[in-house]
KEKOLPA-811678 format. One line per field, with one value per residue: residue in three letters; z, y, x of N, C-alpha, C, O in turn. Coordinates in steps of 0.001 Angstrom, whole numbers, plus 500000, padded with zeros to 6 digits. Each point is the difference from the previous one (the first is absolute). Example, Ala and Ser with C-alpha at 12.3 -4.5 7.8 and 13.67 -1.06 7.14 Angstrom:
residu (Ala, Ser)
n.up (507800, 498615)
n.north (494310, 501069)
n.east (513190, 498614)
ca.up (500000, 500060)
ca.north (501190, 501190)
ca.east (499110, 500820)
c.up (500000, 500730)
c.north (501200, 501090)
c.east (500900, 499230)
o.up (500665, 500169)
o.north (499981, 501108)
o.east (501036, 500509)
***
This chain:
residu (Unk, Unk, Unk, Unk, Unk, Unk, Unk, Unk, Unk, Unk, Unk, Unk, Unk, Unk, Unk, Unk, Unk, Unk, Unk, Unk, Unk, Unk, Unk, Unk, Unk, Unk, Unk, Unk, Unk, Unk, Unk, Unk, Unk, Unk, Unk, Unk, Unk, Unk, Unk, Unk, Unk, Unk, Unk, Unk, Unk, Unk, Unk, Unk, Unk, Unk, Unk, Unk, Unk, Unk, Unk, Unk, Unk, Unk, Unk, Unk, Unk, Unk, Unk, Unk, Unk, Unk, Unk, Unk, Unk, Unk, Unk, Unk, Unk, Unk, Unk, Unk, Unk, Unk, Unk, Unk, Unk, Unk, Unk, Unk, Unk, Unk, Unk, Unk, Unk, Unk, Unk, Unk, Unk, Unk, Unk, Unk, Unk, Unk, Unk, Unk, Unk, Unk, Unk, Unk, Unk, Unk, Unk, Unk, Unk, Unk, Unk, Unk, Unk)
n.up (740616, 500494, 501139, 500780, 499010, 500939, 501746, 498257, 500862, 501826, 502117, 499985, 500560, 502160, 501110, 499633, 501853, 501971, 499384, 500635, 502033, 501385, 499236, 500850, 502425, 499996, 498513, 501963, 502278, 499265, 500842, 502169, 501357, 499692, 501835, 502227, 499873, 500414, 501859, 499933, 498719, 500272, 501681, 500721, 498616, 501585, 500294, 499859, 500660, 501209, 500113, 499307, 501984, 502113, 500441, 499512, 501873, 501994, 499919, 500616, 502002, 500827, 499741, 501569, 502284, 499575, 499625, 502762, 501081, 498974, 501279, 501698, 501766, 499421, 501885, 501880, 499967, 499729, 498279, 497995, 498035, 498659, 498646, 498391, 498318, 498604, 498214, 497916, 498731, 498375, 498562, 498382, 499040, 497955, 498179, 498504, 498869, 497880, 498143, 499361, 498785, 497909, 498748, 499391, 498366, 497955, 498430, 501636, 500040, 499734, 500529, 499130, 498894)
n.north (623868, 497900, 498856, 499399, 497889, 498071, 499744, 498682, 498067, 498250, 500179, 498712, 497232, 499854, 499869, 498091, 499440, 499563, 498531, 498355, 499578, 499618, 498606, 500020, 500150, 499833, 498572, 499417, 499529, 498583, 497136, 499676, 499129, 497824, 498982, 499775, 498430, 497985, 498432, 500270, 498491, 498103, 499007, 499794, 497147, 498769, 501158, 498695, 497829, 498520, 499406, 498139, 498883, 500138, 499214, 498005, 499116, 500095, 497968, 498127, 498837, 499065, 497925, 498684, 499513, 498732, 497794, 499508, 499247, 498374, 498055, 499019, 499376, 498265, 499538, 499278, 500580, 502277, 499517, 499027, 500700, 501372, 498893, 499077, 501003, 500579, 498570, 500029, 502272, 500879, 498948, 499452, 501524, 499286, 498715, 500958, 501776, 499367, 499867, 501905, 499529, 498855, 499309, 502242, 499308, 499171, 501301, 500503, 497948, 499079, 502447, 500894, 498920)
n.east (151191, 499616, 500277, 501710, 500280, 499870, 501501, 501381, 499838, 500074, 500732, 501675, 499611, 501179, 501922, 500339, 500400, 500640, 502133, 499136, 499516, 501737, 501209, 498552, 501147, 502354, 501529, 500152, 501466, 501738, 499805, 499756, 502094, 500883, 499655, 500665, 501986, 499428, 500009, 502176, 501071, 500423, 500408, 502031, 500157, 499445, 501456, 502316, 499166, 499529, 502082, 500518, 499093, 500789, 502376, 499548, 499872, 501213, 501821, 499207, 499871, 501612, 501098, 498811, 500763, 501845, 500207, 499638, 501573, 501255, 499526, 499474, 502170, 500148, 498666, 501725, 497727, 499540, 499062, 499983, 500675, 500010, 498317, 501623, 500739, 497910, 499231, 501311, 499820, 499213, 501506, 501897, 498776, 499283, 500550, 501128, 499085, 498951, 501057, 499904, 497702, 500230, 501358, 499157, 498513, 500872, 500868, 499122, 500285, 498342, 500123, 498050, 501804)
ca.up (499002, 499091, 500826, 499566, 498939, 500364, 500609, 499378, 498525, 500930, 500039, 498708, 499248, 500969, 499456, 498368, 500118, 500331, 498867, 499089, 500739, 499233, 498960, 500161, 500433, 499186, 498943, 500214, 500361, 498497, 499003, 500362, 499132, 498551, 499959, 499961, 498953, 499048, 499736, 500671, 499187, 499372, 500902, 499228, 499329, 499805, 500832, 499344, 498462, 500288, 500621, 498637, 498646, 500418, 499458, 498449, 499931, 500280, 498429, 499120, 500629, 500011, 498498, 499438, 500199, 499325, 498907, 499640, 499743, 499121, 498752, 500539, 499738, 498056, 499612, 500935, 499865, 500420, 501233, 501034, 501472, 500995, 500759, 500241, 500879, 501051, 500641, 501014, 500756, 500870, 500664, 500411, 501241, 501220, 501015, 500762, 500899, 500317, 500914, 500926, 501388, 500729, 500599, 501033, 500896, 500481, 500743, 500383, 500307, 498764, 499110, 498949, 499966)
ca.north (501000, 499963, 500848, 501754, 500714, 500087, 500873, 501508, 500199, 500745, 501327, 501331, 500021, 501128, 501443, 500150, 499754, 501024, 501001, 499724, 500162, 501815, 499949, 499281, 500864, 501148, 499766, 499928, 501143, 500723, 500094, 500999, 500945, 500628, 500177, 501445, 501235, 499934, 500674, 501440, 500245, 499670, 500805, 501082, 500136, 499942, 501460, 500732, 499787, 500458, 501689, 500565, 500104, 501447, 500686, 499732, 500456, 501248, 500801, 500162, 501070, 501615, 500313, 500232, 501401, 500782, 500148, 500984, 501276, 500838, 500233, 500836, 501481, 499769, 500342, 501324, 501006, 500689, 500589, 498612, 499989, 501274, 499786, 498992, 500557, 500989, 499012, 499359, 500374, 500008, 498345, 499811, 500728, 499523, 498691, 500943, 500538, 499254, 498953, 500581, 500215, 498424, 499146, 501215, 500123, 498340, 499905, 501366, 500207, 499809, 500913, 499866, 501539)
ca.east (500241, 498621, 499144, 500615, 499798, 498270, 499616, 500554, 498967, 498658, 500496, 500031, 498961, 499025, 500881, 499401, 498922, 500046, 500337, 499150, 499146, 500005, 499779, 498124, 499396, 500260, 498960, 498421, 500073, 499716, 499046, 499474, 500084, 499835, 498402, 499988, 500098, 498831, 498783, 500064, 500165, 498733, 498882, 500452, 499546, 498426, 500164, 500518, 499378, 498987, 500213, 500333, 498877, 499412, 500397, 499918, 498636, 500579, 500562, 498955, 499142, 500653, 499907, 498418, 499744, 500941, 499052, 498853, 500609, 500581, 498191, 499198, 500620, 500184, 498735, 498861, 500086, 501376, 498358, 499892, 501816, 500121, 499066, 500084, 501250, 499360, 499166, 501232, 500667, 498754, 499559, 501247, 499663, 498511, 500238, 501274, 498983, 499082, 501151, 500604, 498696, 499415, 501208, 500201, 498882, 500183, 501522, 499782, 501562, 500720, 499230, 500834, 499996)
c.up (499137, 500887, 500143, 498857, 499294, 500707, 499802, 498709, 500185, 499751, 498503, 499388, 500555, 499415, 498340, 500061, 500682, 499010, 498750, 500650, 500005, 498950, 499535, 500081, 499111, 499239, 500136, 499873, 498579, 499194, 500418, 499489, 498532, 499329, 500550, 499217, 498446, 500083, 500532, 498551, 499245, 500687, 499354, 498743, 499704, 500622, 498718, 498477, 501014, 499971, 498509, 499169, 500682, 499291, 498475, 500059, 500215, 498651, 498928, 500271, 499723, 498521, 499263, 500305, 499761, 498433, 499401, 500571, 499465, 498271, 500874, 499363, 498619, 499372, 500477, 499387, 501537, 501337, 500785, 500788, 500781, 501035, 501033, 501164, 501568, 501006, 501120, 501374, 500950, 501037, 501068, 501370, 500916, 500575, 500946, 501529, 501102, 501224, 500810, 500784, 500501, 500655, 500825, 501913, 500971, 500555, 500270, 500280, 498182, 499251, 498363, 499402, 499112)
c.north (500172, 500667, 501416, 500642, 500115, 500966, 501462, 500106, 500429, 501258, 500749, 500072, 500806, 501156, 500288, 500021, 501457, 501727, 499734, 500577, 501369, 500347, 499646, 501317, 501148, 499867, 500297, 502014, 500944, 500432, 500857, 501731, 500680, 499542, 501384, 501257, 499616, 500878, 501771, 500131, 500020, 501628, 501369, 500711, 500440, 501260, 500581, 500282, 501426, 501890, 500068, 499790, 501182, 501056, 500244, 500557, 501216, 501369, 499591, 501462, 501390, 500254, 500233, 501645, 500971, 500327, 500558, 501363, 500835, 499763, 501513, 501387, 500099, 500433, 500988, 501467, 500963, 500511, 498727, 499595, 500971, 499531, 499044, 500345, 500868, 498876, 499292, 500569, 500590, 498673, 500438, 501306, 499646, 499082, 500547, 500432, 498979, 498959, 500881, 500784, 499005, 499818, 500671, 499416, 498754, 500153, 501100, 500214, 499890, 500448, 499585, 501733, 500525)
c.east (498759, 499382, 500051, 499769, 498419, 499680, 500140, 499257, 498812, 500075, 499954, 498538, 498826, 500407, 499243, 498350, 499432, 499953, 498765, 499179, 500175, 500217, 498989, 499342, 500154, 498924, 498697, 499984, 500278, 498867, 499024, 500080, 499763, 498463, 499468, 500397, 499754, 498640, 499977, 500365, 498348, 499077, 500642, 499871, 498879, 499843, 500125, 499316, 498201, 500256, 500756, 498441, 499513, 500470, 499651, 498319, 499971, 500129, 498954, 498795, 501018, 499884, 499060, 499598, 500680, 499473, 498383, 500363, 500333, 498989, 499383, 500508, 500265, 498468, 499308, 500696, 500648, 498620, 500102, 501037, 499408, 499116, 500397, 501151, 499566, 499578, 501040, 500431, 498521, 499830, 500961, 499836, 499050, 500479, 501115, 499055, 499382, 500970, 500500, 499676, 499602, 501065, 500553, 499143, 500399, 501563, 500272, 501896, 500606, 499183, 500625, 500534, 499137)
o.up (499442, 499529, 499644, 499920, 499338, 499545, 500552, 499195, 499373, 498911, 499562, 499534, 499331, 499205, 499711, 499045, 499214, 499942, 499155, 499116, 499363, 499815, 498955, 499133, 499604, 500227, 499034, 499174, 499800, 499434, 499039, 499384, 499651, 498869, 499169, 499762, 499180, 499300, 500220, 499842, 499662, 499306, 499356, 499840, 499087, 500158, 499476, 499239, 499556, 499938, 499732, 498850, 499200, 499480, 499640, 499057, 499151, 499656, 499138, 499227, 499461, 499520, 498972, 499166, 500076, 499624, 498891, 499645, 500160, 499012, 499352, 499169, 499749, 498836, 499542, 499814, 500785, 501169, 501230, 501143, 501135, 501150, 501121, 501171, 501040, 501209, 501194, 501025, 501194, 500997, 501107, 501024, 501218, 501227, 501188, 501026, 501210, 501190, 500934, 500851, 501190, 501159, 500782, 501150, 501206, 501048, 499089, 500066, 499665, 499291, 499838, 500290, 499880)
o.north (501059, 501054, 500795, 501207, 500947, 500678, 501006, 500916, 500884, 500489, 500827, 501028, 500385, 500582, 501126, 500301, 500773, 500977, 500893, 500782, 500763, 501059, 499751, 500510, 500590, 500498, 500430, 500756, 501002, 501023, 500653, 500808, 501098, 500354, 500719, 501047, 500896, 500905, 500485, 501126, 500989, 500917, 500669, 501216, 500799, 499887, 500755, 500961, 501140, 500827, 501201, 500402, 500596, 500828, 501173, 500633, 500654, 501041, 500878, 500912, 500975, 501005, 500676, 500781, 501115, 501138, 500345, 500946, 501163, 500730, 501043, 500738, 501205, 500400, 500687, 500233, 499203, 500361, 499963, 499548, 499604, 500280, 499975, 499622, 500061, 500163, 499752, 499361, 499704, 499997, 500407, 499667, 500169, 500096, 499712, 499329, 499901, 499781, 499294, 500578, 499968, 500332, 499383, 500148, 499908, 499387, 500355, 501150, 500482, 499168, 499456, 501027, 501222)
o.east (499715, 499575, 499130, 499774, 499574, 499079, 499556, 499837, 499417, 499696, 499200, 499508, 499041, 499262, 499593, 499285, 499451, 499252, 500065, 499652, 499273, 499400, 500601, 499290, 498995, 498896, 499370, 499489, 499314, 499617, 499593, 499304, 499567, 499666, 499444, 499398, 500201, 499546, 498890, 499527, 499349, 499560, 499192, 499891, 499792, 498784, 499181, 500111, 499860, 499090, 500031, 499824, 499278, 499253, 500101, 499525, 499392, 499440, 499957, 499710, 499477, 499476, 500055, 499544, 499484, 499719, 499593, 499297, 499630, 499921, 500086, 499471, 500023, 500007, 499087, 501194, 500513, 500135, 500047, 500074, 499738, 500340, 499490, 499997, 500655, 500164, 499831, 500239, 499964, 499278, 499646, 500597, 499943, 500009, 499854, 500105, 500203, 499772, 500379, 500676, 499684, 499750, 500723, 500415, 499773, 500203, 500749, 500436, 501082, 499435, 501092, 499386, 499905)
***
């Protein structure tokens, strides 16, 4: 009877043993995991902090030029808009042209209108 029950003790102590061992394994297999998604957090952050200081630089620059803008149009006299307005749109046709005789010559299936 001693014997049997040694032998059943054996046993369960393999069976626990076993179960520690995958269990072992999980753990390891967790900890992995949540080291990866540590650092996909971290790597995110650091995205996320780098593309909100673009943006803030962005809106400094728009705001700076929004502001010599409207200094400019608040000082310029009505000859200098006018000049300025002729200059735009004199631009805004030539590059129009210019791109659609150059770029005419190179894709001859996709003319521009």
């Amino acid at each position: 009877m001693m014997d049997a029950g040694q032998s059943e003790a054996f046993e369960l102590e393999q069976q626990n043993d076993s179960h520690l061992e995958s269990l072992a394994a999980k753990v390891s297999a967790l900890h992995s995991v949540t080291i990866n998604i540590n650092s996909e957090a971290y790597d995110q952050n650091r995205l996320l902090d780098t593309t909100n200081e673009s943006f803030n630089r962005f809106g400094n620059m728009f705001g700076r030029t929004r502001r010599q803008l409207t200094h400019t149009l608040a000082t310029a006299n009505s000859r200098f808009l006018c000049y300025m307005v002729l200059i735009l749109v004199f631009g805004v046709i030539s590059l129009y042209y210019i791109g659609k005789y150059a770029l005419s010559g190179l894709w001859e299936p996709y003319e521009l209108p």
